[in-house]
N, CA, C and O atoms as a printed pandas DataFrame, in Angstrom:
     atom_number atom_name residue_name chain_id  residue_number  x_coord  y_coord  z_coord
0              1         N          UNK        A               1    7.629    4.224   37.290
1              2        CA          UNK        A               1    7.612    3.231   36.240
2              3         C          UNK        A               1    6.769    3.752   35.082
3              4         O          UNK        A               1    5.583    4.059   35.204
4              5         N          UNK        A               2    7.577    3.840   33.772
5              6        CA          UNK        A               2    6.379    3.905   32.250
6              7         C          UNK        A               2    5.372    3.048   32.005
7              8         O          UNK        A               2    5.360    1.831   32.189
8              9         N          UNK        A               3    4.677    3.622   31.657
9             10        CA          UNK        A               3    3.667    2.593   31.054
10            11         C          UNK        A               3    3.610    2.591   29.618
11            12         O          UNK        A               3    3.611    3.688   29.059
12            13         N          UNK        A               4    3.571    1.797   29.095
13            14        CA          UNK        A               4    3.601    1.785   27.551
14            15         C          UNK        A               4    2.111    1.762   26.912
15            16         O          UNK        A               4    1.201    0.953   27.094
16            17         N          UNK        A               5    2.166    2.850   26.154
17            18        CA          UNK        A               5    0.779    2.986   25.563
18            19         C          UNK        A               5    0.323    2.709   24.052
19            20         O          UNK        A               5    1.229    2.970   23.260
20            21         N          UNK        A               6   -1.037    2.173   23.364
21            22        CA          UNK        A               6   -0.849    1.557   22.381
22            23         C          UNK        A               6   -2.074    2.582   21.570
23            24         O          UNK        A               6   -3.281    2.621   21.811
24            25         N          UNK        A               7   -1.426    3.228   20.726
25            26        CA          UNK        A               7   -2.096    3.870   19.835
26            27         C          UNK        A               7   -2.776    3.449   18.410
27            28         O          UNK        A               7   -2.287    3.161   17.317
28            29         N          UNK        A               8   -3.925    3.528   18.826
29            30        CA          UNK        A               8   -5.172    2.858   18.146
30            31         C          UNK        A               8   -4.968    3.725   16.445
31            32         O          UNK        A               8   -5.374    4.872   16.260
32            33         N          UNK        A               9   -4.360    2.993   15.499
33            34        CA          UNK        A               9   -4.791    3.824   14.199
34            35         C          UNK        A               9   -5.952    2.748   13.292
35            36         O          UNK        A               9   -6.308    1.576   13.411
36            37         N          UNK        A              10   -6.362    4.170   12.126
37            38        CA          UNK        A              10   -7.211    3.072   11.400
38            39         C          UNK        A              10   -6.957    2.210   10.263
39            40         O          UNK        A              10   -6.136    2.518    9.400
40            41         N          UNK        A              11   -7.506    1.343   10.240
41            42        CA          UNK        A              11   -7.123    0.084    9.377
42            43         C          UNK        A              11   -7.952    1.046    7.626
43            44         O          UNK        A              11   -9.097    1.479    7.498
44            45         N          UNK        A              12   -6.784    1.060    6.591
45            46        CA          UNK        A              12   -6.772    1.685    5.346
46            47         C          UNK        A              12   -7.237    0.617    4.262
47            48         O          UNK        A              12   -8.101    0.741    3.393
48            49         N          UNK        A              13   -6.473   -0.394    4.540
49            50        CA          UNK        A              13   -6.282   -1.484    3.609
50            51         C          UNK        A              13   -5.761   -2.748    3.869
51            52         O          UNK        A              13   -4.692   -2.865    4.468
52            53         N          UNK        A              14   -6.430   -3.750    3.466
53            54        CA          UNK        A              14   -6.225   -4.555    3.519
54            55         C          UNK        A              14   -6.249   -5.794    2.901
55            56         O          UNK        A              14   -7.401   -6.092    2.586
56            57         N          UNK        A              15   -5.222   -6.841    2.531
57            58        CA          UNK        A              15   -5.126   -8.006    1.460
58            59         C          UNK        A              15   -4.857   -8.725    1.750
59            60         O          UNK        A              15   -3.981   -8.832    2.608
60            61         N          UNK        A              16   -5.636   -9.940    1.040
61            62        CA          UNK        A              16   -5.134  -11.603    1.526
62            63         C          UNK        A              16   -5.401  -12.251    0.822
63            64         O          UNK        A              16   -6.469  -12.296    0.213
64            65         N          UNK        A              17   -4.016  -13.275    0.675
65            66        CA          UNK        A              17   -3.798  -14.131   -0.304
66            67         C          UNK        A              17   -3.396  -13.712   -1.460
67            68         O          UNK        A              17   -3.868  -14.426   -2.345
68            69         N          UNK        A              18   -2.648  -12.766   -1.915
69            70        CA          UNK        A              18   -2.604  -11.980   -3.572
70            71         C          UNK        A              18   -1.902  -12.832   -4.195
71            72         O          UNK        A              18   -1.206  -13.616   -3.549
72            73         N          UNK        A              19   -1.926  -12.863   -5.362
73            74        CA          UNK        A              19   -0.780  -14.081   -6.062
74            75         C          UNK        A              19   -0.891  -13.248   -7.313
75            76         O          UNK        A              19   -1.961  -12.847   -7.771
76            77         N          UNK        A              20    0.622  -12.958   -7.970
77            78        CA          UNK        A              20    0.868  -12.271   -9.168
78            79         C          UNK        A              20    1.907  -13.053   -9.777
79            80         O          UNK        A              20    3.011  -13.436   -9.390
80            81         N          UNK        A              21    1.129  -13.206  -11.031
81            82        CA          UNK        A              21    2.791  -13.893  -11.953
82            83         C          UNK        A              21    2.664  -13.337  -13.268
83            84         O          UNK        A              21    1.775  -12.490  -13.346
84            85         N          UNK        A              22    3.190  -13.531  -14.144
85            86        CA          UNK        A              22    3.888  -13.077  -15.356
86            87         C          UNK        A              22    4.118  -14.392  -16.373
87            88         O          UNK        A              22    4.236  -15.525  -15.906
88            89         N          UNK        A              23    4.169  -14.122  -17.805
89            90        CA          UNK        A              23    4.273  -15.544  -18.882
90            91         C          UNK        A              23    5.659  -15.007  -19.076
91            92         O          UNK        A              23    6.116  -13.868  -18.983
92            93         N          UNK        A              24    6.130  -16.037  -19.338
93            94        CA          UNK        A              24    7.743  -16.034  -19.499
94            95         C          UNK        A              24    7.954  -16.103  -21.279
95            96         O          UNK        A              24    7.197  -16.861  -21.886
96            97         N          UNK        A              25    8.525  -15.660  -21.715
97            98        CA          UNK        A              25    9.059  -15.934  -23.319
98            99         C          UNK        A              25    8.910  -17.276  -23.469
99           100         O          UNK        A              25    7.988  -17.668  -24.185
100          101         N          UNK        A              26    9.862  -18.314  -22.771
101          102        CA          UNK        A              26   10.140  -19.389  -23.193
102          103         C          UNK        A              26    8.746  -20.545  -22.856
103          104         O          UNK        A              26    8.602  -21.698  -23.262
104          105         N          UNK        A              27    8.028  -19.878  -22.144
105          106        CA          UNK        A              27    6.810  -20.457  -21.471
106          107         C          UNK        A              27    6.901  -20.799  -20.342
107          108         O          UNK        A              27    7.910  -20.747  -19.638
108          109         N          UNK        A              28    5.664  -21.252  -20.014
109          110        CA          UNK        A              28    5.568  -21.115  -17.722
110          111         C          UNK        A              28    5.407  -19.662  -17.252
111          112         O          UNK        A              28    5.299  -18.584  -17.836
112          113         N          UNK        A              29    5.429  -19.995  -16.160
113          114        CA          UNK        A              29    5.006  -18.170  -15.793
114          115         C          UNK        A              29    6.542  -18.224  -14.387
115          116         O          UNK        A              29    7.366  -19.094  -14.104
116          117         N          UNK        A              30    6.252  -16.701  -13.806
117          118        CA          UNK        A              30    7.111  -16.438  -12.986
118          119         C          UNK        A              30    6.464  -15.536  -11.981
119          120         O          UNK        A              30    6.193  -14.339  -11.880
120          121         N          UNK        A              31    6.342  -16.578  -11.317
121          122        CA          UNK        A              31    5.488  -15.892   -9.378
122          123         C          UNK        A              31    6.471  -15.095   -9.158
123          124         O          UNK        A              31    7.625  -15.508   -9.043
124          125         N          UNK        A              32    6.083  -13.644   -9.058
125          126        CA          UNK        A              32    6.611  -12.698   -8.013
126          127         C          UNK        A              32    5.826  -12.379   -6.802
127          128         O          UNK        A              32    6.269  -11.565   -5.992
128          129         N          UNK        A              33    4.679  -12.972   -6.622
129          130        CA          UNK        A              33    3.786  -12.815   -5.169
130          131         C          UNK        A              33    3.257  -14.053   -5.117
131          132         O          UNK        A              33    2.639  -14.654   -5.995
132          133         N          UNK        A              34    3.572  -14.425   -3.920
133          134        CA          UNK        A              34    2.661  -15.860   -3.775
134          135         C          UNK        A              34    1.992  -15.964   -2.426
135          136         O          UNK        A              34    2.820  -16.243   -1.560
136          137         N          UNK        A              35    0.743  -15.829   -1.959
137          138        CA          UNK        A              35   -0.076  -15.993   -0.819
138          139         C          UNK        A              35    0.642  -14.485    0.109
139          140         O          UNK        A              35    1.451  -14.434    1.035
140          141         N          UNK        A              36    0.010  -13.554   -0.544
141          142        CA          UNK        A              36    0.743  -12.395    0.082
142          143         C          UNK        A              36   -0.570  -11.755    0.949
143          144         O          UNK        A              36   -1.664  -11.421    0.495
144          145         N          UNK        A              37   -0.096  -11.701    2.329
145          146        CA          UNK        A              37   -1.253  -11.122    3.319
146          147         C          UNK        A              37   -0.222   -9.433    3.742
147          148         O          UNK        A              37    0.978   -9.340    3.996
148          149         N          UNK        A              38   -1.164   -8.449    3.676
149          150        CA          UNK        A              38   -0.941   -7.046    3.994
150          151         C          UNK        A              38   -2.185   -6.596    4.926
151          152         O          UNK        A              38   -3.354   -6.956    4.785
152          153         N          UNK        A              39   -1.495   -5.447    6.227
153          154        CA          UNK        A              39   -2.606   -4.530    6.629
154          155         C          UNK        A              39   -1.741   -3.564    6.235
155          156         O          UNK        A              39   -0.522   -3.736    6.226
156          157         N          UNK        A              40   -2.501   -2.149    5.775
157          158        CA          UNK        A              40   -1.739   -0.874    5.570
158          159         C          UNK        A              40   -2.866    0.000    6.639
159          160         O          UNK        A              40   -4.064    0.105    6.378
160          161         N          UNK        A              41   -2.362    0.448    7.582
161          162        CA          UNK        A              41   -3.194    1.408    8.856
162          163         C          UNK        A              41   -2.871    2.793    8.372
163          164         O          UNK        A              41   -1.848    2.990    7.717
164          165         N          UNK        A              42   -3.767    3.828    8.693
165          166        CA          UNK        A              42   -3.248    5.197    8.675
166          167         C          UNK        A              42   -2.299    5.817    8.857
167          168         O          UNK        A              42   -2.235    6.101   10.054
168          169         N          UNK        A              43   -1.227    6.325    8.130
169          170        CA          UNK        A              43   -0.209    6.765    8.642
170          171         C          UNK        A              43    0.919    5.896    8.335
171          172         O          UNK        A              43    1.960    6.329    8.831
172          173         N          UNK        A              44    1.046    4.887    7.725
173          174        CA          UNK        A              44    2.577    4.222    7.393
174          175         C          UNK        A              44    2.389    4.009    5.901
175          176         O          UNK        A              44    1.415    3.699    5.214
176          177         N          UNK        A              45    3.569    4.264    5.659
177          178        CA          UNK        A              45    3.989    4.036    4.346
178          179         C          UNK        A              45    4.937    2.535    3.960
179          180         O          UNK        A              45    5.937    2.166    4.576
180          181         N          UNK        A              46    4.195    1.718    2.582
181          182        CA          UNK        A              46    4.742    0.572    2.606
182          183         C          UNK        A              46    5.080    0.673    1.150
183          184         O          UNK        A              46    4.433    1.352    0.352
184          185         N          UNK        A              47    6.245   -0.120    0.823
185          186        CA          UNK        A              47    6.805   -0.313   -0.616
186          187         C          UNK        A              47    7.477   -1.507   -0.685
187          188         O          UNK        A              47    8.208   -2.159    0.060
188          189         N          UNK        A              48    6.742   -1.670   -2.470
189          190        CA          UNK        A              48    7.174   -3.404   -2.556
190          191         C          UNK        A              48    8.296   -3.475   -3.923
191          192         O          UNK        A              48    7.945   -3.431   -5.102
192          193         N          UNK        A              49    9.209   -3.552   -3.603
193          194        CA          UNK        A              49   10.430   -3.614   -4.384
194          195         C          UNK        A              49   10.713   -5.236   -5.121
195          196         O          UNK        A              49   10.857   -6.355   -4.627
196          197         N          UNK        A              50   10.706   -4.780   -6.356
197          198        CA          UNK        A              50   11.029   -5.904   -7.244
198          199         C          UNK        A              50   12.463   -6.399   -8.361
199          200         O          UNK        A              50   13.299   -5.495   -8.345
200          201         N          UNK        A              51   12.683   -7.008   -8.831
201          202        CA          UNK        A              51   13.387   -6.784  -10.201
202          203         C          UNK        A              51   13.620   -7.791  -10.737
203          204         O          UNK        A              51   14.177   -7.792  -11.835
């Protein structure tokens, strides 16, 4: 039987709660992040795609 093993990496970065918006032409704004929680650990790569 395997045993499954859990490889300890280190914690790089980390965020909580981010909130990003933008002013609109016509006025008001436009949330593109709202209550955004991230860990980024050693070794992974993360990307935040918008448009």
């Amino acid at each position: 039987m395997a045993m499954a093993s859990t490889i300890q990496t280190k914690q790089v970065l980390q965020i909580t709660g981010v909130r990003k918006a933008f002013p609109r032409p016509s006025g008001g704004e436009l949330t593109v992040l709202d209550d955004v929680d991230m860990t980024l650990k050693e070794g992974e790569i993360v990307g935040l795609l918008g448009r």
